[in-house]
C-alpha positions as CSV (number, residue, x, y, z in Angstrom):
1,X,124.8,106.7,120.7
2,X,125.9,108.6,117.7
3,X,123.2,110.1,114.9
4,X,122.4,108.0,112.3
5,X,122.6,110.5,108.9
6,X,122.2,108.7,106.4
7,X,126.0,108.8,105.1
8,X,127.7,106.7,108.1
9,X,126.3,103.2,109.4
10,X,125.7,103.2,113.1
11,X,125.3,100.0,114.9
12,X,121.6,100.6,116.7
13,X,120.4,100.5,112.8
14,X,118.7,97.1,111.7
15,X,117.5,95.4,108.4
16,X,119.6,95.1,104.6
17,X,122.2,97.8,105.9
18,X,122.9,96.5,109.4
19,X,123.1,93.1,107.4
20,X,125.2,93.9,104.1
21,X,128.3,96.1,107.1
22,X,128.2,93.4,109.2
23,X,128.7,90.7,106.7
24,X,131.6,92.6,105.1
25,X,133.6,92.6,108.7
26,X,132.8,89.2,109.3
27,X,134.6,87.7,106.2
28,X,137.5,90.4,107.3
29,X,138.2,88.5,110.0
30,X,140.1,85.5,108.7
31,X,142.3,88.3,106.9
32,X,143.0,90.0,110.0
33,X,144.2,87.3,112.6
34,X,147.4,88.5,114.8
35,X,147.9,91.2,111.9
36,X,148.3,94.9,111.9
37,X,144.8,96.5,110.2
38,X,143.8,99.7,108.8
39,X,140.3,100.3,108.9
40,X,139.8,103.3,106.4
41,X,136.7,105.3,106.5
42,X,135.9,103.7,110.1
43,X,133.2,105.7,111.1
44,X,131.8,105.1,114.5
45,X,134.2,102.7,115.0
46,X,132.5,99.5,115.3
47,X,133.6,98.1,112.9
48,X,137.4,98.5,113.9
49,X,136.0,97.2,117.3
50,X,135.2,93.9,115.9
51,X,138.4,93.4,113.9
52,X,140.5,93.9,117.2
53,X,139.0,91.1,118.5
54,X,141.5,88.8,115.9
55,X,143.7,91.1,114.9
56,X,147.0,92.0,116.2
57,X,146.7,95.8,116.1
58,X,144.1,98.0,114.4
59,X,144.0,101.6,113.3
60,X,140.5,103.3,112.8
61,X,141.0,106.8,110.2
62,X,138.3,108.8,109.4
63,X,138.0,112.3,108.1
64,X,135.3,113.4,110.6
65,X,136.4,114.8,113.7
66,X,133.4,114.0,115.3
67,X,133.1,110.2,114.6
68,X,136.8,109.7,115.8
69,X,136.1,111.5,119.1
70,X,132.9,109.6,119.5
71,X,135.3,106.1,118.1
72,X,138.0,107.2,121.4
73,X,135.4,107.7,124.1
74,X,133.2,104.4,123.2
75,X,136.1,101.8,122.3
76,X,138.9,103.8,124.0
77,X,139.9,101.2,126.4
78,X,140.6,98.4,123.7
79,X,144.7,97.9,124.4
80,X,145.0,97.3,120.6
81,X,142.7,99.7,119.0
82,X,143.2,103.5,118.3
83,X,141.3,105.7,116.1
84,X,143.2,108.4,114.1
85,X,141.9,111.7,111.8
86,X,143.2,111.5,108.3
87,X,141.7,111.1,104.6
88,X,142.0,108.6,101.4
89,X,144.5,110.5,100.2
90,X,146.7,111.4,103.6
91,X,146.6,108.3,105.6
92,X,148.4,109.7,108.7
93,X,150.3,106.2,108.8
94,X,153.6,105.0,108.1
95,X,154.8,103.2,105.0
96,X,154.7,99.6,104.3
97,X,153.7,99.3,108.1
98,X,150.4,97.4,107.4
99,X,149.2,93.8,106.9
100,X,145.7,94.2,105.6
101,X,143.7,97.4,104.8
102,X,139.8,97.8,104.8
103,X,138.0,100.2,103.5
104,X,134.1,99.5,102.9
105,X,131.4,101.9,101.3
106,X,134.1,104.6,101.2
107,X,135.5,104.9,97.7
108,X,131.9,106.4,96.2
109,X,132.3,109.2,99.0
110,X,135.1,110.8,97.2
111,X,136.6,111.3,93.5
112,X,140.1,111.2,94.9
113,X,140.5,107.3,93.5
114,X,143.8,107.5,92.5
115,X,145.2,109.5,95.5
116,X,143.4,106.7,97.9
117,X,145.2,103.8,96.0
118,X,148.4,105.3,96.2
119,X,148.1,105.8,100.0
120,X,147.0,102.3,100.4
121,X,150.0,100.6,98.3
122,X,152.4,103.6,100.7
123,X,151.1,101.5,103.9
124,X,150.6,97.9,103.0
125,X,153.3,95.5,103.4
126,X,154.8,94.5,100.3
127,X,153.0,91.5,100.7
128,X,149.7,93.3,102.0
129,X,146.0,92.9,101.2
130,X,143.6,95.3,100.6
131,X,139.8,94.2,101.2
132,X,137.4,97.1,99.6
133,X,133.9,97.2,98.4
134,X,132.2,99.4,96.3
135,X,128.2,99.7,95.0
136,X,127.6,98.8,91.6
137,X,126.1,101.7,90.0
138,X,124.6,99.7,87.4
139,X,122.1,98.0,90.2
140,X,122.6,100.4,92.9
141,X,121.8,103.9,90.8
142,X,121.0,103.1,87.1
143,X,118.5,100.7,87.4
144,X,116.3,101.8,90.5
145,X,116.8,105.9,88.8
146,X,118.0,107.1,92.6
147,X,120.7,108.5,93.4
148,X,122.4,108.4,97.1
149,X,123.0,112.2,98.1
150,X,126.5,111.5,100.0
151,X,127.6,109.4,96.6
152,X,130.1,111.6,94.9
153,X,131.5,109.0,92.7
154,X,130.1,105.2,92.0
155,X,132.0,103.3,89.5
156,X,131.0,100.7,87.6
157,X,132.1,96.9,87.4
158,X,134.7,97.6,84.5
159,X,135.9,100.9,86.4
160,X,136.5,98.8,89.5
161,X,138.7,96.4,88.1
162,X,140.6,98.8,86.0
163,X,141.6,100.9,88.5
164,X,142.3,97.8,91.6
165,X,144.6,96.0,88.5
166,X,146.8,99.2,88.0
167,X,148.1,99.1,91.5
168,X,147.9,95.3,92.5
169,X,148.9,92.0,90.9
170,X,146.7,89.7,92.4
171,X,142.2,90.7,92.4
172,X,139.4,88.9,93.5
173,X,136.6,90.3,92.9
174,X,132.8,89.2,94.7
175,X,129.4,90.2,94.3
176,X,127.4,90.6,97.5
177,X,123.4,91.6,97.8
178,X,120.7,90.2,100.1
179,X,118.7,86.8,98.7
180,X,115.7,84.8,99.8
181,X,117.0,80.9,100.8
182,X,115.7,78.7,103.2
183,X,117.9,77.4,105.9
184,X,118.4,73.8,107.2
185,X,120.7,73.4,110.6
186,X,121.3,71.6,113.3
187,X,118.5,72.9,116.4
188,X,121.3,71.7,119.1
189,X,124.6,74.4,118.7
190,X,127.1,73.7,116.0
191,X,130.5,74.6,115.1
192,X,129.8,73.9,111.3
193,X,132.0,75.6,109.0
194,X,130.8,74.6,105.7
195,X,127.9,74.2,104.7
196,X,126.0,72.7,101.2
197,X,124.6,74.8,98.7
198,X,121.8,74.1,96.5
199,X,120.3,76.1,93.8
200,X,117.2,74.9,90.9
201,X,113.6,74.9,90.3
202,X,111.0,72.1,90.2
203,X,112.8,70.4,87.1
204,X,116.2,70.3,88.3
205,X,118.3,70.6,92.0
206,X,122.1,70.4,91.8
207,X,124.4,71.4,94.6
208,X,125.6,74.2,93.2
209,X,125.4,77.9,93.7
210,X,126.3,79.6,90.3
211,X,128.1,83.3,90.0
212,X,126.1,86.2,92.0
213,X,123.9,87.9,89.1
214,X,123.8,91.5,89.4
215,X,125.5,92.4,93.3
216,X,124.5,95.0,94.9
217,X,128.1,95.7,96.2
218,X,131.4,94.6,94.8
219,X,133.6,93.3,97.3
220,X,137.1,93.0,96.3
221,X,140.1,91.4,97.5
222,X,143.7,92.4,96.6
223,X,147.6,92.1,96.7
224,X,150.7,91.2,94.9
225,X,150.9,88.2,96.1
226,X,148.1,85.3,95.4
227,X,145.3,85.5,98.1
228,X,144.1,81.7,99.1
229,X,141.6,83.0,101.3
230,X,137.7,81.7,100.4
231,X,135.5,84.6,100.8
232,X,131.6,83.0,99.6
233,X,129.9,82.8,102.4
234,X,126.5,83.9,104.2
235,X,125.7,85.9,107.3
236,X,122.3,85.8,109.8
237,X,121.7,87.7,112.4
238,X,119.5,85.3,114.7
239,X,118.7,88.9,116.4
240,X,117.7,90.7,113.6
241,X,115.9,87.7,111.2
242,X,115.0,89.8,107.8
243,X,112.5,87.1,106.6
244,X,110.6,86.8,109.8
245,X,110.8,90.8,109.7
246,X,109.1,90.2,106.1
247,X,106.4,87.9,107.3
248,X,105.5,90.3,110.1
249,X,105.6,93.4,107.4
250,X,103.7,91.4,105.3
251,X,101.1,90.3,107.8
252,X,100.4,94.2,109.0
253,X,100.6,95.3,105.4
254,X,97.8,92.9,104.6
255,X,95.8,93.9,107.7
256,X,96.8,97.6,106.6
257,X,95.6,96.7,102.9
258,X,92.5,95.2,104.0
259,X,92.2,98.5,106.1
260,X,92.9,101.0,103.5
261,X,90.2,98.8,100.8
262,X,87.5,98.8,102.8
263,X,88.2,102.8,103.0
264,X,88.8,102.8,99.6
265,X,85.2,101.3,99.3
266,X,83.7,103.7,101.4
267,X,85.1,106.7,99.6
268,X,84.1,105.4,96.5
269,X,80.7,104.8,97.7
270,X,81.0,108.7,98.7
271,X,82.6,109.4,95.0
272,X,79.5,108.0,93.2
273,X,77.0,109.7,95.5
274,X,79.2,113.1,94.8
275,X,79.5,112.0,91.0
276,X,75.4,111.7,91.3
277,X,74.7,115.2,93.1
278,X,77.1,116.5,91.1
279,X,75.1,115.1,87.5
280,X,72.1,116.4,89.3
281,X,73.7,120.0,90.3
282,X,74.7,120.2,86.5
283,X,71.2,119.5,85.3
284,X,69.9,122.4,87.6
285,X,73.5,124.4,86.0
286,X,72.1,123.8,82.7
287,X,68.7,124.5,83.0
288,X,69.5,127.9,84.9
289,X,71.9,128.8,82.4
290,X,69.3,128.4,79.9
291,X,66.5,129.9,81.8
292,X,69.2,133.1,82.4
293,X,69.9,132.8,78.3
294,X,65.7,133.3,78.2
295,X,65.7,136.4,80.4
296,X,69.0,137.5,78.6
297,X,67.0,137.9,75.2
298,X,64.0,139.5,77.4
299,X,66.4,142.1,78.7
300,X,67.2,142.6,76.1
301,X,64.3,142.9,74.2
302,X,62.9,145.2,77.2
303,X,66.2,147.0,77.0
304,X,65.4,147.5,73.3
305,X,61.8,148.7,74.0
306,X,63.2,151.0,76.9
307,X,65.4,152.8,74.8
308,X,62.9,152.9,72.2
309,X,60.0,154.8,74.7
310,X,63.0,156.8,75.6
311,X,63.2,158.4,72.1
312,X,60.2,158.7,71.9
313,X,59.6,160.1,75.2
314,X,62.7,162.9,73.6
315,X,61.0,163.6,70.6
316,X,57.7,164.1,73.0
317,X,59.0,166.9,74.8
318,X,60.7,168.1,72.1
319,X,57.5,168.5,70.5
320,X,56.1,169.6,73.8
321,X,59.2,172.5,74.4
322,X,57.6,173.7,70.9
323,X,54.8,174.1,71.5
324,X,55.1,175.3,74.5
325,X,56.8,177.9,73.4
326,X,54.0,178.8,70.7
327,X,51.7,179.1,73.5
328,X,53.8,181.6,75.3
329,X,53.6,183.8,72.3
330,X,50.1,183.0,71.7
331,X,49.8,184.4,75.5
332,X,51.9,187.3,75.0
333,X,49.9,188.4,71.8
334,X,46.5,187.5,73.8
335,X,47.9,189.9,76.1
336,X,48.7,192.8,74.2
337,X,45.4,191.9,72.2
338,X,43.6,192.3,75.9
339,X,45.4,195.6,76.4
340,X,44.4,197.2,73.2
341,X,41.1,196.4,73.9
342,X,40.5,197.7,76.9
343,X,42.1,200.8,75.7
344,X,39.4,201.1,73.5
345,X,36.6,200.2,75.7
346,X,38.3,203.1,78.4
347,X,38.1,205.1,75.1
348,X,34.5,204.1,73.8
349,X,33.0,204.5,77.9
350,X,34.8,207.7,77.4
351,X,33.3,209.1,74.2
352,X,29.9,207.7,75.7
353,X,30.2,209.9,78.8
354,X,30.9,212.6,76.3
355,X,27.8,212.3,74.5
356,X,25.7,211.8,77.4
357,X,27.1,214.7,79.0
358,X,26.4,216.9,75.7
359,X,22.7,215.7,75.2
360,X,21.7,216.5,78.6
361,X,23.0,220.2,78.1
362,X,21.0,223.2,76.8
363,X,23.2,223.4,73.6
364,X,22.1,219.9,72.7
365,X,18.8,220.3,73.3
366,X,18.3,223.7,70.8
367,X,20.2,222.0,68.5
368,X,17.5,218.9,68.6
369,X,15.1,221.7,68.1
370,X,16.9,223.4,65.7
371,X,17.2,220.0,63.9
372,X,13.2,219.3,63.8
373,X,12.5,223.1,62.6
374,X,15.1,222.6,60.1
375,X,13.4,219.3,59.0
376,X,9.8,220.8,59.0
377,X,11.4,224.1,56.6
378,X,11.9,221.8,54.1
């Protein structure tokens, strides 16, 4: 089974893609019937696969090695079916060798539009048909704002035409997209090959379908020569049924939905009680910020006060280193002021002894006798 990419349809896909590739070789095959087909851009190979089935011979091309090896070793033993490496724009076939040409979802892959065209007219039959579709890039890029990462070139509805009408006389040109109908067959197996269409709203039903508004895909058929072929028509897959596929999506989405509320509901019961603690958290914010703005000013006050004390508390000991120092003099002059007096007292005890010592002597005493005879004399 090869690996589905993104850029190359493989058949174990399912849904709109499985059912717009399949549609596209299904209307092929009343164009290919006991002829010889190129399948340009065939991919996995598939799709070539299902054309040998009618046609006479069919030739798969692809540019990717690897999808024509993987072509050879799945559909290999198909007598009328091989698979050959090649481009747009060097189709390794012969000219004018070819009955009908497909090539679908390939011409947005490349910007070589002109080379491809020329390589197409060089195989067909001069009375060959080419059967190509393209996305509209109106609807499939524009509109929606995507872009398709292995589209190098989309063209638009006028671009289409202009280029298929320089290299073939004859262009029919089809819109194809996936639609909503309802469906109304026979239950027992039918060969029906036609089928009424009606189209309307509750006013008015007429059995008519008017032109496809706004395709998806253009689907184009061409040559020089007029093409009688009818190409409207509608494909199911009984395998793959989209609208059942809707229902069921829709069902599990609902389910999913009711799911995905009731979780929704339980969150937002959680948001409110969060929104709540949070009010309540930036109450307490507020209030501590204010209290904070409170002991702010007290620091600062306090801070204020500090540095006050602290020149005060310099001018203190400044007052203190002064005085201070006058006390040390004081003490150093109290000192000498000791010292000299008790150089006199050691002087005084000194001249003391000395009198002492001269009134006890024999001198002193005649002269204290001397002294009262003098004083009687007179």
């Amino acid at each position: 089974m090869m690996e589905f990419t993104g850029e190359r349809f493989v058949p174990q896909l399912s849904g709109d893609i499985k059912y717009e590739h399949l549609h596209r070789y299904a209307i092929s095959l009343d164009f290919v019937e006991g002829r010889s087909v190129l399948d340009i851009a065939s991919g996995e190979g598939y799709g070539s696969a299902l054309l040998a089935k009618r046609a006479g011979s069919v030739v798969g091309v692809d540019i990717d090695s690897a999808s024509i090896d993987y072509a050879r070793s799945h559909y290999g033993e198909i007598p009328n079916l091989k698979f050959l490496v090649g481009s747009c724009s060097a189709i390794p076939i012969t000219d004018a060798s070819i009955d009908v040409v497909v090539s679908f979802e390939t011409i947005e892959h490349h910007d070589q539009h002109e080379e491809m065209m020329q390589e197409i007219k060089r195989v067909l039959k001069p009375d060959g048909i080419l059967i190509l579709s393209s996305p509209n890039r109106l609807v499939y890029s524009d509109e929606p704002k995507q872009a398709n990462p292995f589209h190098v070139k989309e063209l638009y509805y006028e671009e289409l035409v202009d280029l298929l009408k320089r290299y073939f006389q004859q262009m029919r040109l089809y819109g194809q997209k996936l639609a909503v109908s309802s469906w109304m067959m026979s239950i027992e197996s039918s060969q029906v090959e036609t089928i009424k269409a009606y189209s309307g709203d509750v006013s008015n039903i007429v059995n008519s379908v008017d032109a496809l508004p706004a395709p998806m895909y253009f689907v184009a058929v061409c040559s020089d020569r007029a093409v009688k072929e009818p190409l409207a028509s509608l494909y199911l897959d009984m395998s793959d049924d989209l609208w059942k596929r809707l229902n069921s999506d829709r069902h599990s989405n609902q389910i999913e939905l009711s799911h995905l509320r009731h979780e929704f509901n339980h969150l937002q019961h959680q948001f409110n009680q969060i929104q709540h603690d949070r009010n309540h958290l930036q109450h307490r914010f507020n209030q501590l910020q204010y209290d904070c703005s409170q002991l702010q000013d007290e620091f600062s006050q306090t801070q204020h006060n500090l540095n006050q004390l602290q020149h005060d508390r310099n001018h203190s000991q400044h007052q203190f280193d002064q005085l201070q120092h006058t006390l040390n003099q004081a003490q150093h002059q109290l000192q000498e002021c000791v010292q000299v007096q008790q150089n006199y007292q050691n002087k005084l005890q000194h001249a003391d002894a000395v009198i002492q010592a001269m009134e006890s002597s024999k001198f002193w005493k005649l002269r204290q006798f001397w002294m009262r005879v003098k004083a009687l004399w007179k």
